[in-house]
Structures are given as C-alpha cells and as structure tokens.
N, C-alpha and C positions, 0 to 999 in steps of 0.2 A: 504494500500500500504506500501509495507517495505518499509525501509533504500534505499535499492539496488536498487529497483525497482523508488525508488521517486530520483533518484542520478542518474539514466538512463536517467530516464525522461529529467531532465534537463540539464543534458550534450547534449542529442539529439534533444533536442528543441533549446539551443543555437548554436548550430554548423547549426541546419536547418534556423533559423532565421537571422540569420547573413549572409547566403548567398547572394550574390546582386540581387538584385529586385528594384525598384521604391520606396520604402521610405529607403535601404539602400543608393542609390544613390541622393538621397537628400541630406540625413545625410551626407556623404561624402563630397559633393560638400558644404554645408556650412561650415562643416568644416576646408575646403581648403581655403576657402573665410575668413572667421569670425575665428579661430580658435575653438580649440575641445569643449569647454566651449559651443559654441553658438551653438553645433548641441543636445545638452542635449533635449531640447523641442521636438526637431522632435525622437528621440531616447525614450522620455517617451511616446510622442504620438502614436509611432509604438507599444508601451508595449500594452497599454492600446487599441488601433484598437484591437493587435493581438488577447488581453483577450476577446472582445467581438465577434470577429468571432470564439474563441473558445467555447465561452459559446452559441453563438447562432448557434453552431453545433454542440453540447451538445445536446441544448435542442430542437431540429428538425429542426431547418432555413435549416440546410445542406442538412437536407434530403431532406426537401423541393425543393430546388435548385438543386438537382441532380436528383431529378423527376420531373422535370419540366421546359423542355428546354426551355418553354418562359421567365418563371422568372429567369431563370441562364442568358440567353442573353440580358435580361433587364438590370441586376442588371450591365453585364459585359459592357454592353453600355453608362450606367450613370459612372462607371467607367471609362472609357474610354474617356468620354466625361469630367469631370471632371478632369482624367491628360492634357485634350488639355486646355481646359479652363487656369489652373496654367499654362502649358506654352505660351499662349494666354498673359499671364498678364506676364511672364518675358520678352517675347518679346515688350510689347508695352514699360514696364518700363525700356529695356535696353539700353536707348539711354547715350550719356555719359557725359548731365550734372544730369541725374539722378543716372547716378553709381557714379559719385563724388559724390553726396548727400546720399548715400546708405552706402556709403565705409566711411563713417563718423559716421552716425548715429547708434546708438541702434538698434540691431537683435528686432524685434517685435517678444518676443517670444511666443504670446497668437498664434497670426498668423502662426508660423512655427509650435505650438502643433496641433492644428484644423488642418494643410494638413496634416501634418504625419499620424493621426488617419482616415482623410478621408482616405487618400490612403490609408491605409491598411486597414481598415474596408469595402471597397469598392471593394476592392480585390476579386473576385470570388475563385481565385485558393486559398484562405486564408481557405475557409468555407473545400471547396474539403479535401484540405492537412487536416484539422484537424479531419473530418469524415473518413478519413485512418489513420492518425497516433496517435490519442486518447485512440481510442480502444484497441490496441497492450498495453499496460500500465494499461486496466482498469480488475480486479481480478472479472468473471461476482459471484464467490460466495460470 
C-alpha cells in the first residue's frame, strides 16, 4: 500500500469513526460529566473493539455474519441486550446520593475501557462496515 493510498485510508476511517454511534456517545457524555481526560479509556477501548471487528472481518467472522442471518441476529441481540443491561445499571445507580458519591470519586477507568470495547466489538454494523470498506484500500496484486 503506498503513501497515498495508506493516508486515504486513514483520513476515511477517522472521519467514518468518529461519527456518533453508541461508544461515541459515551465518550461524549463522560466527557461532559468527568472532563476530556476521563473519556480516554472509553476512546482506547472503541480503538481496540474497532481493531478487532476489523481483523475478525478480515479474517471471515464478517462473512460469516453476513451469511448467516441467524448469527448476525444473534450476535445483534446480545448486543443489544448488553447496551440495555449498561443502561439497566445507570439507571439503578442514578439515584442522587449515588451521583454525589460518583461526582467525587475516581472515573473506574478499567470499567469504562471493557464497555467501550464491548460496544463496539458487539456492534454488528462494525463487522458489515469493514467487509465494505476494507477492500476498497486493499491492492488484490
């Protein structure tokens, strides 16, 4: 891959990533909350999901998943099921001697990298987007 072509690449994967989706809108909201420092973890975490829903549509999960409407709808269910769960647990935790206790304390940033990567590794349309826009960038000689 040239200069050009490796300089594309990443110009159009950060303009596509950085659009709002459910682990940008995390990231945002803690950083509104916590300031920009404390959404770092959920912002490595989103890196590191994205890497592996890239490499596991690389190396066939995508295909897999795009022939295979039961395990695309699976996978999209535990997903799904998994954003209700987190917000399952902001709601039980939002009452408001816990936000005083919250709004003091230490960002748990082990906690906030593990959802980041969940969500976005759990992401169905993560596997999709990279089995369409990989290939545009890959020289098959």
């Amino acid at each position: 891959m040239n200069m050009h072509v490796w300089l594309t690449f990443v110009l159009a994967s950060a303009l596509l990533l950085a659009t709002p989706g459910p682990t940008v809108m995390v990231a945002v909201s803690h950083a509104l909350k916590k300031g920009r420092l404390a959404a770092w973890p959920i912002v490595l975490g989103a890196i590191l999901g994205d890497f592996v829903a890239m490499t596991g549509s690389l190396l066939g999960a995508g295909a897999i998943l795009s022939a295979s409407a039961l395990l695309f709808s699976l996978l999209r269910w535990f997903g799904a099921a998994y954003l209700l769960w987190m917000g399952a647990q902001l709601v039980v935790t939002s009452s408001h001697t816990a936000a005083l206790q919250q709004k003091n304390a230490p960002p748990d940033t082990t906690r906030m990298f593990t959802n980041a990567f969940a969500t976005t590794t759990l992401h169905p349309g993560g596997f999709v987007f990279f089995i369409a826009f990989v290939p545009l960038f890959i020289n098959p000689a």
